[in-house]
N, C-alpha and C positions, 0 to 999 in steps of 0.2 A: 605869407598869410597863415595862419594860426588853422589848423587842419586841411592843409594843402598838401594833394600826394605829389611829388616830384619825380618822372621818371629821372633816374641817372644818366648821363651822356653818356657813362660805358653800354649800358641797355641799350639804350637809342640808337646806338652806330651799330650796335653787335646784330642788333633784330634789321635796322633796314640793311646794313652790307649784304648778311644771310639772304632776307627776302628778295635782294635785289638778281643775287646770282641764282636762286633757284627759279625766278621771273624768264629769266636770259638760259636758264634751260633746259625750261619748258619749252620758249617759245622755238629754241631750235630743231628741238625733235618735235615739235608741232608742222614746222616747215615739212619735216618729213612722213607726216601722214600719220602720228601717231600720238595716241593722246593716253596720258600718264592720271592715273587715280589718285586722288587725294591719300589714300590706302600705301597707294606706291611710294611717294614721300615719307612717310612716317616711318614704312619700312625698312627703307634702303638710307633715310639721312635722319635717321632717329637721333646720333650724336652731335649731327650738323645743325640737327634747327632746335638743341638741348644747349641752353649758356651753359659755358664752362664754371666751373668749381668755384668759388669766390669770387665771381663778377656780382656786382650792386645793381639791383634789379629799381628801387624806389628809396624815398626817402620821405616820412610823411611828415612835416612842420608843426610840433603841438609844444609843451611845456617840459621843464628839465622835469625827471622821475626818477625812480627808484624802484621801481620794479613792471614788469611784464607779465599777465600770464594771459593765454587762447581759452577760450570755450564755446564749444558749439558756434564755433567760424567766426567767432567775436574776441576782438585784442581789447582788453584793458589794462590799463597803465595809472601806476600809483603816481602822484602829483603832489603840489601842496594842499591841503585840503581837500582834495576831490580825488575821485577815480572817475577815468574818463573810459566810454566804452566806442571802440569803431567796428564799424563790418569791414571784415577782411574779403568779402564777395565782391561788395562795391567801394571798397576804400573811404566810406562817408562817416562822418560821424554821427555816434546814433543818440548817447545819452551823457550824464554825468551823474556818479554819485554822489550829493554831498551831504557833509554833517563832520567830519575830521578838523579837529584846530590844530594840525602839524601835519608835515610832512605824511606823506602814506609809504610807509615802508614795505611791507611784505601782504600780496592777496594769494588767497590760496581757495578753490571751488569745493565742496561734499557738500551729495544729495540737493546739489542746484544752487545752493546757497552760496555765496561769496562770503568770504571773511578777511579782511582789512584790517593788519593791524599798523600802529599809527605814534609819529612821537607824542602823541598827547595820553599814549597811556592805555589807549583805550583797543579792542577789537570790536571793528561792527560786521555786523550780520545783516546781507543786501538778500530779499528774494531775485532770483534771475527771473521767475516768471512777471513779477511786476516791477522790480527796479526801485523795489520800496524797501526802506530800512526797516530791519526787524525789532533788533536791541545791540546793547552794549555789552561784553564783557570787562568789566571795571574791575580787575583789584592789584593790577600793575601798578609799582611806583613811579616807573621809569619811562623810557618810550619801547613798544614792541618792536623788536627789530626781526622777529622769524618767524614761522608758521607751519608746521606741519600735522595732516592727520593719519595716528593709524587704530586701525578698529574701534572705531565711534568715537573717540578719542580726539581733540586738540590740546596739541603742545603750543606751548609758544613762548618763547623766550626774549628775554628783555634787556635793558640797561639796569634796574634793580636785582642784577646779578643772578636771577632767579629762573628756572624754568615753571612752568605751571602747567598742570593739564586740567583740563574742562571736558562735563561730559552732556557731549553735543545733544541729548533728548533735553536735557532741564538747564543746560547753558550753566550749571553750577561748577565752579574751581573743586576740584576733588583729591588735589594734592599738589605739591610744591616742591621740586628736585633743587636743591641747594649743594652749593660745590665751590663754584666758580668764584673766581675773585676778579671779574671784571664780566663788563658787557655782554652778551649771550648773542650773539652775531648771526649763528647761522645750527641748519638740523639736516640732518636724512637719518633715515630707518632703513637698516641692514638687518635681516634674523631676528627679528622681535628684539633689537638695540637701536637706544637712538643715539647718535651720535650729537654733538654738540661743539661748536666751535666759539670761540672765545678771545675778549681782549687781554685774556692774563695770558695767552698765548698757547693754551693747551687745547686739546679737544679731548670729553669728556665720554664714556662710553656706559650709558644706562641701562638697565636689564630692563624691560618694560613689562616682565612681570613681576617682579619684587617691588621697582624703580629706585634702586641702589644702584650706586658709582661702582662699574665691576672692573677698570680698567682707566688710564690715563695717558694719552697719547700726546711726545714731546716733544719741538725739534724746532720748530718755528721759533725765532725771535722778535717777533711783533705780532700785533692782533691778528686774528685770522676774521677772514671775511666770506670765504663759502665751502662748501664740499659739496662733492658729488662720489657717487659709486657707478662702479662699472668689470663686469666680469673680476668679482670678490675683489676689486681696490677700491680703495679709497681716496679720493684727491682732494688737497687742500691749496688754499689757497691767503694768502692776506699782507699784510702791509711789508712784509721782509721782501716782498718781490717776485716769489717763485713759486712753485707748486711743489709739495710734498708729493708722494706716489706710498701707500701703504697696504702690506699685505692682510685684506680683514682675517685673513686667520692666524695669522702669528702676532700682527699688531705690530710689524718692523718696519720701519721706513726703507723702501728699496731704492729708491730713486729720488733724482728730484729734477724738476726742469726749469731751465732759467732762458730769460729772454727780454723780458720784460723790464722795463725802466723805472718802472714803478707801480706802488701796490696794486694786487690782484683782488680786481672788485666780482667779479664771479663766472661762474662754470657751466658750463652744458657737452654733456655727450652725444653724441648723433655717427651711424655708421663706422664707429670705430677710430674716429674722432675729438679729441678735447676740445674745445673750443675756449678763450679765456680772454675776460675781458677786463680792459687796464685801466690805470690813472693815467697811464703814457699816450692814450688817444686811441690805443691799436687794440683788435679781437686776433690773437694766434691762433692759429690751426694747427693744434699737435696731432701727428699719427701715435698713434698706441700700440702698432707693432714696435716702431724706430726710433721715436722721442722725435722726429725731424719736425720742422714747423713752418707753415707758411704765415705770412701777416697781410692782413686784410685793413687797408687805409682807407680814410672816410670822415669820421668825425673828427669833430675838433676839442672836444672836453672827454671829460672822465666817461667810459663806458661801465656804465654802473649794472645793468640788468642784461641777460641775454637767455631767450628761449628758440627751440626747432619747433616747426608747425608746416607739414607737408612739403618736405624737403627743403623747407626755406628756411634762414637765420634772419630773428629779428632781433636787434639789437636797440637799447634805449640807451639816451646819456644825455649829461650833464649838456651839452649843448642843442638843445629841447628839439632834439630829433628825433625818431623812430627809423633806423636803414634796414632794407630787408634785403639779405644776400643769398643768390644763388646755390647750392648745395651739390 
């Protein structure tokens, strides 16, 4: 059913085995005249009644998406036309945004405001306080496929090859970064640089005070589909199957990890951690001291979006689930 949370059966046995043995030993040393604090538990079996690392905790039943992000204890997920909002408190569903004639690709939150960009072209501007659309940012050709802001600033990058920035007081387009020779796929901001990832296969590296091309980062042979940064690297990710590892200060690629069966739809770091989620069904767990990686099984289609939010992993994908996994 279409917004139904689903405990996992690994949950469900992991939580009543636990309950059941700390039941059976309470009541023995109750037999013996002594009675144990709720205090005293958490104490003394703080790892015993904590799930282990990559156990699936829920599974909440909604529409395929393409992107995830949390605010203020609220999960929204970009959809076909809509963006759907639940409470992560009580797992219900609370609202939807609608007004998109495509897919919702990329949301991203400044100063409370949601922005939505979308293949129809377009980016909208949601208030959080009322759930009402504001306006439109219109002057994409293509569909917005990224979203990022820094210093009042949105960038957003497109299928019309283009990146743009807008300045968030007047919603006006304020300049146009031209480069790329395919799709604008994906961004982060490292040092006042944005980086930019792309179908012609390059990641492009912007001065965002001039907004000049100051650098071009090469090695992939197929579109890239996300990045992330973490303790001065960079990691890439996209259709050749692996993750790139690069050093932001020299601009080298040092590594690279492979595991994966097929292309790498996107990234998240948490506790020293990569996290990377596939076309092949599976979200890896690379360590970043060792490159070593554990795989987390669950869905059944493409895992397209993956955000941390209070030690949890929620993951979205193509087979219109939402899985949240233990940490």
């Amino acid at each position: 059913m279409y917004g139904q949370v689903i405990r996992s059966e690994e949950f469900s046995e992991l939580v009543e085995t636990r309950y059941t043995l700390i039941l059976c030993f309470n009541r023995r040393v109750a037999e013996r005249g002594v009675q144990l604090s709720a205090g005293f538990f958490k104490e003394h079996f703080k790892e015993f009644l904590t799930l282990p690392s990559g156990a699936q905790i829920a599974t909440l039943q909604t529409s395929r998406m393409c992107c995830l992000l949390v605010h203020k204890n609220i999960l929204y997920s970009g959809i076909h036309l809509n963006v759907n909002a639940w409470s992560l408190e009580t797992n219900e569903y609370i609202t939807v945004l609608q007004g998109h004639n495509g897919w919702v690709r990329r949301l991203i939150v400044h100063n409370n405001i949601l922005y939505s960009g979308s293949d129809d072209k377009t980016i909208r501007a949601w208030s959080l306080d009322t759930n009402e659309y504001i306006t439109a940012l219109q002057e994409h050709t293509n569909a917005v496929y990224c979203l990022i802001v820094h210093n009042n600033i949105l960038y957003s990058g497109s299928g019309d090859r283009t990146i743009r920035a807008w300045n968030l007081e007047t919603n006006e387009c304020i300049t146009v970064l031209q480069g790329h020779d395919g799709w604008v796929k994906c961004f982060i901001v490292h040092n006042n640089t944005l980086y930019s990832g792309s179908s012609d296969k390059t990641i492009r590296l912007w001065n965002l005070g001039t907004n000049e091309c100051i650098f071009v980062l090469q090695g992939h042979t197929s579109d890239l589909e996300c990045l992330v940064a973490h303790n001065n690297k960079l990691y890439s990710g996209g259709f050749d199957k692996i993750i790139r590892v690069w050093n932001l200060d020299t601009n080298e690629c040092i590594s690279v990890l492979e595991g994966h069966s097929n292309f790498v739809c996107c990234l998240v770091v948490h506790n020293n951690t990569l996290y990377s989620g596939s076309g092949d069904t599976t979200i890896r767990a690379w360590s970043l001291d060792t490159n070593e990686c554990i795989t987390l099984h669950g869905h059944t289609h493409y895992v397209d979006c993956l955000l941390v939010h209070k030690n949890t992993l929620y993951s979205g994908s193509w087979d219109s689930t939402i899985r949240a996994w233990q940490l």
